[in-house]
N, C-alpha and C positions, 0 to 999 in steps of 0.2 A: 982656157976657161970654157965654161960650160954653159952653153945656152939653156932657159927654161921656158917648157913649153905649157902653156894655162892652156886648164879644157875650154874648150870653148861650151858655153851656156845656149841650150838651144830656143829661142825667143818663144810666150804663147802667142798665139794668134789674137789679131785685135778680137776678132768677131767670138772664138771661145768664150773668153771671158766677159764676153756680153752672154752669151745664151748661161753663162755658169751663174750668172747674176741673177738671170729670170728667173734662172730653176727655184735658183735658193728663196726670191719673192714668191714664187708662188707656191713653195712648201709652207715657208710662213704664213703667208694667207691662207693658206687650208686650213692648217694648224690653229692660226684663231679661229676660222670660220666654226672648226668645231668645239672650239672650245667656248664660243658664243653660244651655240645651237648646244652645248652639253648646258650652258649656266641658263639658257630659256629653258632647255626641256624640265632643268632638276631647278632652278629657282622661280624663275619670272611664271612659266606656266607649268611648274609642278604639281599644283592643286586640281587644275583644268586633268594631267594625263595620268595622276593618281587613281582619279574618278575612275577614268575610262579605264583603268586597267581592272578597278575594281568591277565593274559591270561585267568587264569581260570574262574575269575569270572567278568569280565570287558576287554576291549577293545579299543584300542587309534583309535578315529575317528576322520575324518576331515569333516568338516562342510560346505556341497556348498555354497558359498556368489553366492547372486541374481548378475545376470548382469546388468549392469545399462541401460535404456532406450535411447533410441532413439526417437528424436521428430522434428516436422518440425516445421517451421518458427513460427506457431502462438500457438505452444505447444501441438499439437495433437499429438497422439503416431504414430510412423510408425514401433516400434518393444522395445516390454513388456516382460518382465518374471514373471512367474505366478508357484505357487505350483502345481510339478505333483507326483502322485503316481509310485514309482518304487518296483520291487520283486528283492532283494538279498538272499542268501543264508550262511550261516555258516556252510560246511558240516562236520564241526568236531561235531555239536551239533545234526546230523542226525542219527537215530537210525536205522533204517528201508529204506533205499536208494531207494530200488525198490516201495514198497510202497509208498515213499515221492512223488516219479516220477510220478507214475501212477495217483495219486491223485490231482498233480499239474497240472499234462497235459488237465484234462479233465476244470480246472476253469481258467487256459490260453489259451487254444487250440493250445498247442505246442506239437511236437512228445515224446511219455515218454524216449525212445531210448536219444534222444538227451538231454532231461533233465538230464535225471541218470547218463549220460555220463559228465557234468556239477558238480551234486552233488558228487562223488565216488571220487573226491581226497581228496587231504590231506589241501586243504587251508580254509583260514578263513574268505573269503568273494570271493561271486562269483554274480554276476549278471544273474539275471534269462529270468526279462522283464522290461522295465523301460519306462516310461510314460506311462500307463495302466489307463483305464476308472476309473471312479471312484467307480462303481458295479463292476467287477474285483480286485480290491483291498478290497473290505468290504469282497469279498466271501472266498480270501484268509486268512485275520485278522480272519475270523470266524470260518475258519478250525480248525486253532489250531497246526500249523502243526511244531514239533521243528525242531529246525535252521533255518527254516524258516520267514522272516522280511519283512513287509513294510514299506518302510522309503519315505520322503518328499524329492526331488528336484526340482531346480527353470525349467522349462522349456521356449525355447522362442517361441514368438507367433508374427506374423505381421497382426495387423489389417487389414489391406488394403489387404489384399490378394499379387494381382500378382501386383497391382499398383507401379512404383517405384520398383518391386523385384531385377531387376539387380542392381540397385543403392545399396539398401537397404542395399542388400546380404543376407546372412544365416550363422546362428553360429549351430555347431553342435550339437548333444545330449550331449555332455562334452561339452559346452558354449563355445569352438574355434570357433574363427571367421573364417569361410573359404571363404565370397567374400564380396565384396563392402564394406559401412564404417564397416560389423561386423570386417571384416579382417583390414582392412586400423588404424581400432579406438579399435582395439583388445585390446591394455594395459588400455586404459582407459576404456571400459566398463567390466574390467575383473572382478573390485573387488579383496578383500585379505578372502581366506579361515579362516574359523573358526576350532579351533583345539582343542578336551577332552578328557578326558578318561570315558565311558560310562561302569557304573557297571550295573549288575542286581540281581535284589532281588529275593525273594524266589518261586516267579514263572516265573521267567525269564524276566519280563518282564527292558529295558533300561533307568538307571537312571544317571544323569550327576553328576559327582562328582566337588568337589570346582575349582576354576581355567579353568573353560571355557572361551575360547576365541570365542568372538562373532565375527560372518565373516563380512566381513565390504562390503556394497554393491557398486557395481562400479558407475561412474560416468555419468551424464546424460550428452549425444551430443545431441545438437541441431544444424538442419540442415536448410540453406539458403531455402531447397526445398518446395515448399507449395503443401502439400497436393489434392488439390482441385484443383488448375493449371495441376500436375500431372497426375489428371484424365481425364482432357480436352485434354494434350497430350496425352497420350495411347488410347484414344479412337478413337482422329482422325487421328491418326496414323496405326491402328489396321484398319479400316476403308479403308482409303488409300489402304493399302498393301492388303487388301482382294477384293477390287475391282480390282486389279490392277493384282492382279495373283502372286505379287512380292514375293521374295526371303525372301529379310529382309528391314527392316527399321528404321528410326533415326531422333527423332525430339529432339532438343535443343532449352530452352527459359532461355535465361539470363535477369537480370536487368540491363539495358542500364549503370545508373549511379553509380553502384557498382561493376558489374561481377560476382554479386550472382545469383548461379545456383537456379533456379525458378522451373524448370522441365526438366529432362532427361530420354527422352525415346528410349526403343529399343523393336526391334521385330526378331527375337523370342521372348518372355520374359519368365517370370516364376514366381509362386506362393513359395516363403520363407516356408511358412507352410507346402506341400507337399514334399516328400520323393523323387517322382517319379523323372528318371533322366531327365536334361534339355541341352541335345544336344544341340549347339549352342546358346543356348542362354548367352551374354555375356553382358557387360556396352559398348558397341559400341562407344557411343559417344567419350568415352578416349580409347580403345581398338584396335580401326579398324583405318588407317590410307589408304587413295585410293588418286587415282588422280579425282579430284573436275571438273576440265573441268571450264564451262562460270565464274561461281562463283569465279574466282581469279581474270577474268579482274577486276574486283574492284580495287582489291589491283595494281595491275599493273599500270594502270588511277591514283588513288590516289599518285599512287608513284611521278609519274611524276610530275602532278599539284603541289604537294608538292616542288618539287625539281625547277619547274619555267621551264620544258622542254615545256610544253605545257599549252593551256586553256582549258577550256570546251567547246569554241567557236571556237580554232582551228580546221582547216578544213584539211580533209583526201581524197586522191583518193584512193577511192575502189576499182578499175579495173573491175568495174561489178562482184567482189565478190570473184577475186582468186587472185593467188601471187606467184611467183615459187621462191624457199628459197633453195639454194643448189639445190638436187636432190628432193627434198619435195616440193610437190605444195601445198598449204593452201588454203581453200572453203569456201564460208559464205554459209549460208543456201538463204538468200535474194542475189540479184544482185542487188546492189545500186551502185551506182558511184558515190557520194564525200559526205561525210558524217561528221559532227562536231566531237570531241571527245564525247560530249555528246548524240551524237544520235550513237555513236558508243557503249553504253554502252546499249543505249534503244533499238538500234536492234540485238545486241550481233554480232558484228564483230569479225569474227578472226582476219581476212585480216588488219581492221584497230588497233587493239589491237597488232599487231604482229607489227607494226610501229611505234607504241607506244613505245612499247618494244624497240625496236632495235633504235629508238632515245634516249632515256635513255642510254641505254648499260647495258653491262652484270654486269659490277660491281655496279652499281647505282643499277639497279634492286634486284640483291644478297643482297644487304646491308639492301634494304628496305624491302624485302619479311623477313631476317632475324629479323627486328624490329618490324614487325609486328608480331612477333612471331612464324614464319615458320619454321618447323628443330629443334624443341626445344621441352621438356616438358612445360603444363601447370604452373605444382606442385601442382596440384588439389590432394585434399586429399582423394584419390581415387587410388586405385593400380589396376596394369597395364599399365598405362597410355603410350601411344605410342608418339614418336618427330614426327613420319611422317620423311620425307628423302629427301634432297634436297643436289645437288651437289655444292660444292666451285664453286660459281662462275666463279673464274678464268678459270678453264676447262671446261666451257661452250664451246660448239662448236657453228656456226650460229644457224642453226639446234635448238638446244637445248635452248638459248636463243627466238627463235622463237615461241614456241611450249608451254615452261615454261611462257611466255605470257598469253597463256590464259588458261591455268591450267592442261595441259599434263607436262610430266616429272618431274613432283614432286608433293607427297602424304602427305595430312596434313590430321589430324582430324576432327570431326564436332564441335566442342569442340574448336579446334583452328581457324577455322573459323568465329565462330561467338563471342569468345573473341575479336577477330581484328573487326568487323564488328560493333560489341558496341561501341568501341573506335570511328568509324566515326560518331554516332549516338552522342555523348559524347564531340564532341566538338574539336576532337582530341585524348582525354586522354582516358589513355588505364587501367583498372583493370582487374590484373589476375587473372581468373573466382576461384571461391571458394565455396566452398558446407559447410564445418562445419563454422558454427558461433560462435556456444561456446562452452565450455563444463566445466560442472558445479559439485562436487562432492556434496555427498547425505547434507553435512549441509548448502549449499547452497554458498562456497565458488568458487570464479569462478577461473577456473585451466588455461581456454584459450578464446581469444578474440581476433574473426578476426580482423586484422588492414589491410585495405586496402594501396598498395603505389601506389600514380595514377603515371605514365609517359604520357608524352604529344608524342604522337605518332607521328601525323601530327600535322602541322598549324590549328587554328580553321576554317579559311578561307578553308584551303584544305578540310576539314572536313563538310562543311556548302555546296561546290561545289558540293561535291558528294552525299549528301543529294538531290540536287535540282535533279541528274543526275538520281538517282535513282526511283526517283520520275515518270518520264518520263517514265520507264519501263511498269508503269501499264495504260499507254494514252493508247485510241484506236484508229482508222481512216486506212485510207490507209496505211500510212507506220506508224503502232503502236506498241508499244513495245512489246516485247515477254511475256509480263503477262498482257496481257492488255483485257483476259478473269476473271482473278482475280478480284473480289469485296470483300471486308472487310464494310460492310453496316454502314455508318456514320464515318470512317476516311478515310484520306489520307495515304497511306504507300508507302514502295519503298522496291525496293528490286531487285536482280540478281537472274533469272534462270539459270540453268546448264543443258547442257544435254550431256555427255560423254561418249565413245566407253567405254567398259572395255576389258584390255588388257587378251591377251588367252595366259597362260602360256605355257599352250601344243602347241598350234599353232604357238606361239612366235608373234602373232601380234596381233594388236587390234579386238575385235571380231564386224562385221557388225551386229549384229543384238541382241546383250548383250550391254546394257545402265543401267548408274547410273546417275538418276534423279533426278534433286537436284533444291533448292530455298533456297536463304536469304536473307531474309528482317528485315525493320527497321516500326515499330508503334506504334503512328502515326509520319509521316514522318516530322512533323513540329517540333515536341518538342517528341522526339523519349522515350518511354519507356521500349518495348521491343526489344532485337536482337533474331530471331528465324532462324535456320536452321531446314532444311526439308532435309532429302536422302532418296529414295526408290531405292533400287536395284534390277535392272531386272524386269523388269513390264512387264510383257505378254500379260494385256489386249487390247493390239490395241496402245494406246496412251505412248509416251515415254517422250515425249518432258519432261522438268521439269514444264513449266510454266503450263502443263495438268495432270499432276500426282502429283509433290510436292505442285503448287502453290495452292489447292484447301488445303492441309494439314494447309498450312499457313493462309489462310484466316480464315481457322475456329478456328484454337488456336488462332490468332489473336486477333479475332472479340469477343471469348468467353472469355479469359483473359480479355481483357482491360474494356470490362464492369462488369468481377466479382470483378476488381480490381478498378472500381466505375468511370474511368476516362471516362469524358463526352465525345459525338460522335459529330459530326455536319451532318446534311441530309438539304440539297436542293430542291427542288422541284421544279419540272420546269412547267409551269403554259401547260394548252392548247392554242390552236391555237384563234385566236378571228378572226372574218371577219375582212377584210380590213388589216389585219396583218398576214403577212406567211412569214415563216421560209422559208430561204436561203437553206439548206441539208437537216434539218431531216425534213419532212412534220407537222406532229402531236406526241411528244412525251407527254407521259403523265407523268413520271419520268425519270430522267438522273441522271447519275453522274458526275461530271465536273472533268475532270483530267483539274490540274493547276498548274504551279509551286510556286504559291501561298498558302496560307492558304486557304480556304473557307469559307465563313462566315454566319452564317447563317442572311437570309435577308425575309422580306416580301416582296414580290413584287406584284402590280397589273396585270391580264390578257397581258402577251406580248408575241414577237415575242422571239423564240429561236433560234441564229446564233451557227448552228451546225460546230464549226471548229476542226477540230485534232490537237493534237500536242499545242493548244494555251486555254489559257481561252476561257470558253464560254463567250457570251455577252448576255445579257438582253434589247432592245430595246423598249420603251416604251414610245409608241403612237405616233410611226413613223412609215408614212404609207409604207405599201410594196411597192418594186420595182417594177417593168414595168416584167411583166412575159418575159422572153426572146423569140423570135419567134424562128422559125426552120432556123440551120442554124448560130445561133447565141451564143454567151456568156455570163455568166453574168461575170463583171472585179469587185473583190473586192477591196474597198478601203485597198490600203495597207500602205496609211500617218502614222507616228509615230512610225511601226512595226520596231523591230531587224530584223538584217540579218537573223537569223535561222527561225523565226517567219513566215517574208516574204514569205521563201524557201518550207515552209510547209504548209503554205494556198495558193501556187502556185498551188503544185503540187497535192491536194486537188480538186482544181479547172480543170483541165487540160491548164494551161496557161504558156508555158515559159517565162523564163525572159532574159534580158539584165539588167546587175548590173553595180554599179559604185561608188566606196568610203565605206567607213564604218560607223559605227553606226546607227541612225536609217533614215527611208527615210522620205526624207523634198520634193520627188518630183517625181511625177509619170505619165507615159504615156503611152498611153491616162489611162483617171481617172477611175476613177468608175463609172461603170454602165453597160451597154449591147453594144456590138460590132457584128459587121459579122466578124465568122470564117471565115479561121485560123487569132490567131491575139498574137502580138507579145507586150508585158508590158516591157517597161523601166522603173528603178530605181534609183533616185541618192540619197545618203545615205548622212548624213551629217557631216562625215571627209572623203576626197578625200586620204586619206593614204590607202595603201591598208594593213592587215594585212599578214603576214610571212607566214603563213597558208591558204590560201582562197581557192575556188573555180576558176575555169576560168573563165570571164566575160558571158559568155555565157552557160546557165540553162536548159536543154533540159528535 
């Protein structure tokens, strides 16, 4: 039998299997340890090293959205945003501060002192230089320089230069609107910011992670203003004031049948694009409120006619030109002694404008200066805008109703003036002047749309009267209107001169020899399309009046407006003289302008005689032979059959011929007739109604 041999098992060591124990604890314990310290990092404080990793390697940016455009009436820009080059900094990402500095300073040409002064805190974006050339910005990207960035912002730009700049306004280097529509139309050209998180890759350079919000570009205004009219004003505006020596100046052109602002000029002005400051220079036209002077007899005359106090044909005693009101004497510039309402407007009476007045009365006048919009904002979408100041009628004192006549004691705008002034051109009806037209956001959705609401101001009749009145203004002759140097070459226009003391704050009285000289008119005067105010303040060159400083500003925006804007002119010509045919006043003209309260028409006519009258239509005579030359000593008596009263009064006094009147309407009889007399000699009238009107003259015409 076989013995069996068992292997023997060789026993572990006690102690082995203790250290084999530890091991195994303390791979376990590691093992949790990090598997604790994985669920802190990624659970419990995820959000805390999410951040940080976000800081470290990326950056939450906001994205400048472009500002939206601005354009005028037929879509030209009058203010664009365009990409500019700006220098930012990161100086946590700056290794070298002094050297960043130094190296910066010399491809900006800024002090290193104040750069490094810039980089050496502790932030994470600083601004270095921002809209920088575009060689400037390449030199910088090529440095190379860490923390160092060029990034892209919109910047604004105004074509036009200074054209329009007070209107325009200026939006800041941060796209704030600080004047005119930038400010007034700030929310809607603002646009909404774009917002990311921008990481960078492994050599720094900024990449956009998912979930960019693209910035949404603001909204296009468009503006009533035409461009091109614009420059016709500032020019002859700019013109004006520099011949003139003047202070400052202010031309407004509205569209007669809407109260869209066409062009609004001021002087100082300023260039949008430049930096440099622009002292005084403001939007005047809504900004500056004064006292206007002649230019509100309009409104005063209309008031009346309107209300049935008076006609166009009622007649005034001038007193040779003064009037004592209280302790206040009132002066015309002319000494005339009885004057129609409408030759009160043509020779710019105080004296009879102040009777106007005070037949009205103070509260009829208040009421109507108020509805013409006097003492009021526009609401022109334009900030600043001033009411101008006018007292409650009730507390009118004489004095103060006197004076408020014809445009002392109370300050409107140019702006509010020639809103009210459209209104007469218009038929009556009144539109509150407006500058933005629409405004349109980038998909082409329109957000706003001017609605005009017309009010019928005056009667159209009132409205039609003071068209003819106006008209008058620009006749010439012996007693011719006070713009009756103004030509506007192939229309007809009308219009009020101003010329006004300006009040001396320090003195406390009006100053003798400081004038605000002022025109507004309506053309052309038949079928009116523009209303234009003219102010120039303080004019030093010699001439003050308005109809010699403003009225030249008017003729030429006029004259250039109405043909860029295509509307036909009419020109006349007056033939020469032919043997056997001569002219009554003027000898030989070779051209004339016919003031008429008529339209003009254009005519062909044959070689004739031209009856130079003031104050009435020319006449054309044609191939009737001349009169009997007058000897010495003698007259020639024009036929005055047919004429109006006023008509009569103004080829008398043309003539040197008094009169004896009698009845109203027009004359059915006259003596002796026409033809030649021996001085002195004396013409009777008799009109053909024997009533006499409420208003007239004395029978007796000297």
């Amino acid at each position: 039998m076989k013995a069996t041999i068992k292997p023997m098992t060789p026993g572990i060591p006690h102690n082995a299997r203790i250290r084999a124990y530890l091991a195994g604890a303390i791979v376990t314990a590691a093992l949790c340890g990090v598997a604790w310290r994985a669920w802190g990092l990624q659970v419990a404080d995820g959000a805390h090293y999410r951040e940080l990793a976000d800081r470290q390697h990326g950056m939450r940016v906001n994205i400048p959205a472009p500002r939206g455009d601005v354009i005028d009436t037929r879509g030209r820009p009058l203010a664009v945003s365009a990409d500019a080059d700006s220098i930012w900094a990161n100086p946590r990402e700056i290794r070298d501060v002094t050297d960043t500095a130094d190296r910066l300073a010399k491809l900006l040409g800024e002090d290193p002192a104040a750069l490094e002064s810039k980089l050496a805190g502790d932030r994470k974006f600083v601004w270095l230089d921002r809209h920088v050339t575009h060689e400037v910005a390449q030199a910088v990207r090529a440095a190379k320089l860490p923390g160092i960035w060029v990034a892209k912002e919109p910047r604004r730009w105004y074509p036009g230069g200074a054209t329009g700049g007070p209107v325009i306004g200026r939006a800041d280097i941060d796209s704030r609107g600080l004047e005119g529509i930038e400010l007034s139309m700030h929310d809607q050209l603002l646009g909404e910011r774009g917002e990311g998180t921008a990481l960078r890759d492994a050599r720094g350079r900024k990449m956009f992670a998912d979930g960019l919000a693209q910035p949404q570009p603001g909204a296009t205004v468009q503006l009533s203003l035409d461009r091109s009219i614009q420059a016709i004003a500032d020019r002859a505006l700019l013109a004006s004031v520099t011949a003139n020596q003047a202070k400052s100046g202010v031309v407004v052109v509205l569209d007669v049948a809407t109260g869209r602002v066409l062009a609004m000029s001021s002087y100082p002005t300023y260039d949008p694009n430049s930096d440099a400051k622009h002292v005084g220079a403001r939007n005047k036209p809504v900004t500056d409120a004064f006292e206007a002077g002649s230019v509100m007899k309009v409104f005063t005359v209309a008031a009346a006619i309107d209300d049935g106090t008076v006609k166009a044909d009622t007649w005034f005693d001038i007193h040779g030109g003064a009037m004592q009101v209280g302790p206040k004497r009132i002066t015309d510039v002319h000494h005339d002694t009885y004057l129609t309402v409408s030759n009160i407007i043509k020779r710019s009476s105080n004296v009879g404008t102040v009777q106007i007045g005070m037949k009205l009365g103070r509260e009829k006048l208040y009421a109507a200066l108020k509805k013409f919009g006097f003492g009021a904002r526009t609401q022109i979408e334009l900030p600043g805008e001033q009411s101008g100041s006018m007292r409650d009628g009730s507390r009118w004192r004489e004095i103060e109703l006197a004076t408020i006549s014809f445009g002392y004691g109370i300050t409107v705008t140019p702006l509010q003036i020639a809103a009210s002034l459209a209104a007469l051109g218009n038929g009556g009806v009144y539109h509150a002047p407006r500058i933005v037209e629409r405004v349109v956001d980038p998909d082409g959705t329109r957000l706003y749309e001017a609605q005009p609401e017309p009010v019928q101001m005056v009667k159209p009749a009132t409205a039609e009267a003071m068209r003819k009145m106006l008209a008058t203004v620009f006749e010439g002759g012996k007693d011719g209107g006070t713009a009756a140097s103004i030509v506007v070459p192939g229309f007809r226009c009308g219009g009020k001169t101003g010329t006004a003391h300006k009040w001396d704050p320090v003195a406390k009285h009006y100053s003798p020899d400081q004038y605000l000289s002022s025109f507004a008119g309506l053309a052309p005067i038949d079928n009116p399309r523009l209303a234009i105010v003219v102010i120039v303040d303080e004019p030093r060159g010699g001439d003050y009046y308005g109809g010699k400083v403003a009225g030249p500003v008017f003729a030429t925006v006029a004259s250039e407006t109405l043909r860029y804007l295509g509307v036909p002119g009419k020109t006349l010509i007056c033939p020469p003289p032919v043997p056997g045919i001569s002219p009554l006043l003027d000898p030989s003209p070779k051209t004339c302008t016919i003031p008429s309260p008529r339209p003009a028409k254009p005519a062909k006519v044959e070689p004739a005689a031209v009856i130079g009258v003031a104050g009435a239509a020319a006449a054309l005579l044609v191939g009737v032979p001349a009169p009997k030359a007058p000897s010495p000593g003698e007259l020639v008596i024009p036929d005055f059959r047919g004429m109006g009263l006023a008509r009569a009064i103004d080829l008398a006094r043309d003539s040197g011929i008094p009169l004896d009147v009698s009845g109203s309407g027009r004359v059915v009889q006259q003596v002796p007739g026409p033809g030649t007399a021996a001085a002195p000699v004396r013409v009777t009238l008799r009109f053909s109604d024997g009533n006499s009107p409420s208003a007239r003259p004395p029978a007796q015409l000297r």
